[in-house]
C-alpha positions, 0 to 999 in steps of 0.5 A, spaced: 026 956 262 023 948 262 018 951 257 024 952 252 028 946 255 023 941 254 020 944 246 028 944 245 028 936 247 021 934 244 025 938 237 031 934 237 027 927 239 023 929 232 030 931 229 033 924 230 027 920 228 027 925 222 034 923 220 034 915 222 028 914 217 032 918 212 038 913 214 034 907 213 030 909 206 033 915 202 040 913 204 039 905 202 047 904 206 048 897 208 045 894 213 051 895 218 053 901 216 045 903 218 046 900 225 052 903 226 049 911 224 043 909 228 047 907 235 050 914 234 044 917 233 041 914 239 046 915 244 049 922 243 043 925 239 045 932 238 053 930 236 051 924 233 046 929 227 053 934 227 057 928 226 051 925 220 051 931 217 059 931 216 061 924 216 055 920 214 051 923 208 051 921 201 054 924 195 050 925 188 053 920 183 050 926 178 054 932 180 061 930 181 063 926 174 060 928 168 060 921 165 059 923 158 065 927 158 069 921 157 068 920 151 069 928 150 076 927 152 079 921 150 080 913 148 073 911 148 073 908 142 078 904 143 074 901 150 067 901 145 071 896 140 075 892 146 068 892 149 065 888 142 070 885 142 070 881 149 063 881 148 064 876 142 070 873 146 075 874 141 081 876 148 089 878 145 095 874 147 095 873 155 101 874 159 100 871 166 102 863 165 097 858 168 093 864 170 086 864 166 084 871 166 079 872 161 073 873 166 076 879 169 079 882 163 072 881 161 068 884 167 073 890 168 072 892 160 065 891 159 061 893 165 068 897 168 070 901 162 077 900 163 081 900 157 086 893 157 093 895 154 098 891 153 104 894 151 106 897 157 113 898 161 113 897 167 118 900 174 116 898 181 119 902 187 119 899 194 123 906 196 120 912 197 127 916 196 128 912 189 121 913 187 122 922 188 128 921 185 126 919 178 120 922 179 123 929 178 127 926 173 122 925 169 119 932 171 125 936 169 125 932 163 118 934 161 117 938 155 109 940 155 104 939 160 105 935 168 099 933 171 100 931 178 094 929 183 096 927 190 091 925 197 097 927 201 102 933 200 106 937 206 110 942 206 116 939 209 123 938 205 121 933 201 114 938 199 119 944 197 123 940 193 118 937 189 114 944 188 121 947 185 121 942 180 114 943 178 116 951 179 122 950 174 118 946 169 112 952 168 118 956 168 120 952 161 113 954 160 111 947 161 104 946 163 103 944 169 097 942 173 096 940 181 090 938 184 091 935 192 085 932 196 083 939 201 083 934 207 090 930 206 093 937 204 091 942 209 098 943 211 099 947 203 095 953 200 096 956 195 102 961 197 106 956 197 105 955 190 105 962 189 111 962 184 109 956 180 102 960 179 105 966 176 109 962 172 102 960 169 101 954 173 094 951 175 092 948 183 086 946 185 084 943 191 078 937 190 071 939 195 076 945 198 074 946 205 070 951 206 072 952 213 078 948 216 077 941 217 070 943 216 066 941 209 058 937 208 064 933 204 068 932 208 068 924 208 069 923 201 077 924 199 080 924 194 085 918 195 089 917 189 096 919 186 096 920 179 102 923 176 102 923 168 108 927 164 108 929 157 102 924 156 107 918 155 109 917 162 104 915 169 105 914 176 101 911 181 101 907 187 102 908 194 107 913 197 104 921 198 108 927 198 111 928 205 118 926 210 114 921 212 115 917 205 121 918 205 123 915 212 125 921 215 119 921 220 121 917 227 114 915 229 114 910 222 121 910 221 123 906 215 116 906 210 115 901 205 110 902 199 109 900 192 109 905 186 109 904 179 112 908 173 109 906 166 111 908 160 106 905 155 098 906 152 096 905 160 098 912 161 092 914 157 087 911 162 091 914 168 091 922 163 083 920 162 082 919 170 085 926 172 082 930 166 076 928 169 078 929 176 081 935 174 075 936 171 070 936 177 072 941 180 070 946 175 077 949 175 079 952 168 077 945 165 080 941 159 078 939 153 080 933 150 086 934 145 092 931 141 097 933 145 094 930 151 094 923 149 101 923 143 102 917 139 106 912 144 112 908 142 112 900 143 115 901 151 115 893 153 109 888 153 106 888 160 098 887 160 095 893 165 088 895 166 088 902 170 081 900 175 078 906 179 073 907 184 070 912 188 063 914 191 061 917 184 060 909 182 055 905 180 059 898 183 064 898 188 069 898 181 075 895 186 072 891 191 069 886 186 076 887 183 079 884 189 073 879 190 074 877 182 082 875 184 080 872 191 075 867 186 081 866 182 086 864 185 088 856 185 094 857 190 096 862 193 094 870 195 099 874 197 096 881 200 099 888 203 095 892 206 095 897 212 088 897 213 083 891 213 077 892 215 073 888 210 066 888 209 062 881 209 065 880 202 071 880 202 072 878 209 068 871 207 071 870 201 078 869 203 075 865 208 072 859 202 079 860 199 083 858 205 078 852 206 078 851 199 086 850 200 088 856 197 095 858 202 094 866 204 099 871 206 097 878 209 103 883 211 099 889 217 103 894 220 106 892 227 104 899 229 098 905 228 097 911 224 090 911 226 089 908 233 082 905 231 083 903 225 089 899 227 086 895 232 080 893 227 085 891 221 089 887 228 083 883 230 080 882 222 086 879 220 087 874 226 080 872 225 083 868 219 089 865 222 083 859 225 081 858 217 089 857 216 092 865 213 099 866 214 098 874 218 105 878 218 106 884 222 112 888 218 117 889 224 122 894 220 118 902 219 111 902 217 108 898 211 103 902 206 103 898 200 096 895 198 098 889 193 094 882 192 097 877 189 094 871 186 097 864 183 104 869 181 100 871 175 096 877 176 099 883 181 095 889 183 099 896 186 095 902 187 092 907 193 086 902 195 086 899 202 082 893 203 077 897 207 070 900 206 073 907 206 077 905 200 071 901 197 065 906 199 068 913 200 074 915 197 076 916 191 081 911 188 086 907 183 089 901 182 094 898 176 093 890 174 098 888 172 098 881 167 105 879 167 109 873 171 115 877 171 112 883 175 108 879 179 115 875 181 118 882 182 113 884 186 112 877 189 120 877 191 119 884 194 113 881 198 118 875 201 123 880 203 119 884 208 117 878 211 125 877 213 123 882 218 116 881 219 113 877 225 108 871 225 101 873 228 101 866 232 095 864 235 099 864 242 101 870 240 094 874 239 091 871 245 097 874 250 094 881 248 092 885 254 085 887 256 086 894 253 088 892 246 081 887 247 077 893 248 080 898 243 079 891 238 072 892 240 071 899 239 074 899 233 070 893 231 063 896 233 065 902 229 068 900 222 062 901 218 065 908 219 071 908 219 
């Protein structure tokens, strides 16, 4: 029995050497990133392998996108001819004041491939009620396809109501498709679209779960919520599928977010991005056709780009979008965000902007969701309260929103967090927008919460118990991973 035990011990020894080299040498991660891995190895080998396997893994650029497709599918003429063009620095008619935004039109069309439109209608929801309503407005109106592409979708009231819109639209012989991250909806299987199915609708779930809650993959989420009806309207943002976005939910109470609904040529981007979600799942796979991306009239005249990202990346597409505003901003940088927990990047870069004498203004929630994840975003943003930031804890329900705001010129709205899950892990999407006055809408929004917002003060951070400072640490020491 020795014999066994010490051959078992001498093998996981070697298993762990093994592993912490691949770490180092194969995986290349960042440096933190690494050191953190390799304290889990060290201190809990056997659970820390388990815990490798599943969370810490790298995924294949190769196999999940196939990059080629998307020409295949639509408007990338249209990005190679804008590409040439900024090349040749010939810009259209910019929209955002004093805001010189050339350079990042530049970067997000030329080395992003995000295709800049300026002909969009823009409608933004701060009200998760008000947002479904006209949702499923827009739903019982669609005459030809829905396409719908959630991280989160319960079960719950709010669920069962959404579902029966699409039911009734696939009834109308609608073709309707729903791809749900495995992991944000486990609540939902495909009984619970069993009509919808019969009536010829399509689901697929992104790296189903091959076991609950169990999948090599299990790391890597599909983080964003796109909905494109008819090919000529789009929704993106913030709120999910479920009570708890509705406010209906006592643990959160009232949930603020920030959706968009577009009408305009940025829709096509937002109908590119879930064909080749959609796509990857090698479920019944579209091919590009007319229909899907239908000739759309004039709506309005905002400038949009629609900014993805995701693991499957070469650069970190939203990051560098975010560091590219941060650099930008002259006078002020509004954020919101329920997660901060920043690389060195980001975290420097709003440090320089404040020494520089740029005023910035960050609204976290005032409480949890994830315990750890909380705590670090808690310690994080008051770390930038000595270099002069304005930290607001939101006091009035739960705040969801990710929104940066720079010099009220340029706003971006989407699903990606200021934290390295949403930079490095999980597939996501935002909408930059060019526009004084939707910046000012979401401006005034954000001024609005902070009526029933607390300031982090000094005096208030270091009243904090013993407790809270432990839990900052942890959170702190494993951000990496979180």
């Amino acid at each position: 029995m020795r014999y066994i035990t010490e051959n078992l011990s001498t093998v996981l020894l070697v298993a762990n050497i093994l592993l912490s080299f691949i770490i180092i040498f194969r995986e290349r991660k960042q440096t933190a990133q690494t050191w953190a891995w390799l304290l889990v190895l060290m201190f809990i080998p056997v659970v820390g392998f388990i815990l490798y396997i599943f969370f810490g893994r790298g995924i294949s650029k190769d196999k999940i996108f196939d990059l080629k497709m998307q020409g295949k599918i639509g408007k990338n003429v249209e990005i190679e001819e804008q590409r040439r063009d900024f090349k040749c620095g010939i810009f259209p008619e910019q929209t955002t004041g004093s805001v010189d935004a050339r350079q990042l039109i530049y970067m997000l069309t030329v080395s992003e491939r995000s295709l800049y439109t300026s002909d969009n209608g823009i409608q933004l929801f701060t009200d998760g009620r008000k947002k479904f309503d006209q949702l499923i407005k827009d739903i019982k109106q669609a005459k030809h396809h829905i396409h719908f592409e959630y991280y989160i979708y319960r079960s719950d009231e709010l669920g069962r109501e959404v579902r029966d819109a699409l039911t009734d639209a696939a009834k109308r012989g609608v073709k309707v498709r729903i791809l749900l991250d495995a992991w944000g909806s486990t609540q939902v299987t495909a009984k619970f679209f069993e009509e919808l199915r019969e009536y010829g609708g399509q689901l697929a779930f992104f790296f189903p779960l091959f076991v609950p809650y169990l999948n090599p993959r299990i790391n890597y989420r599909n983080h964003r919520k796109i909905v494109v009806i008819d090919g000529t309207i789009g929704y993106t943002g913030g709120f999910n599928v479920g009570n708890e976005y509705l406010g209906l939910v006592k643990k959160f109470g009232y949930w603020r977010d920030n959706h968009l609904r577009v009408v305009g040529s940025a829709v096509y981007s937002l109908q590119n991005r879930f064909l080749m979600d959609w796509n990857s799942q090698h479920t019944q796979e579209v091919q590009y056709a007319k229909e899907l991306f239908p000739k759309i009239e004039n709506h309005g005249k905002k400038a949009v780009q629609i900014v993805t990202s995701g693991p499957d990346s070469k650069y970190e597409q939203i990051k560098i979008m975010y560091l590219k505003m941060i650099s930008m901003a002259k006078e002020e940088i509004l954020i919101q965000t329920p997660y901060y927990i920043p690389d060195s990047s980001i975290h420097e870069a709003l440090k320089v902007a404040l020494l520089s004498g740029v005023k910035v203004r960050m609204q976290i929630p005032n409480k949890p969701d994830h315990p750890l994840v909380y705590w670090a975003t808690y310690s994080f943003a008051a770390e930038l309260i000595d270099f002069g930031a304005i930290i607001e804890t939101y006091e009035n329900g739960f705040i969801h929103a990710k929104t940066m705001i720079i010099d009220s010129g340029i706003v971006s709205v989407g699903s990606a967090n200021i934290d390295v899950r949403s930079f490095q892990l999980d597939f996501e999407v935002n909408a930059l927008i060019y526009d004084e006055e939707v910046t000012k809408q979401v401006r005034e929004a954000l001024m609005e919460d902070s009526r029933w917002s607390q300031v982090l003060t000094k005096e208030r951070y270091k009243q904090r118990g013993i407790i809270i400072k432990m839990k900052e640490g942890l959170g702190r020491l494993v951000s990496p991973l979180l």
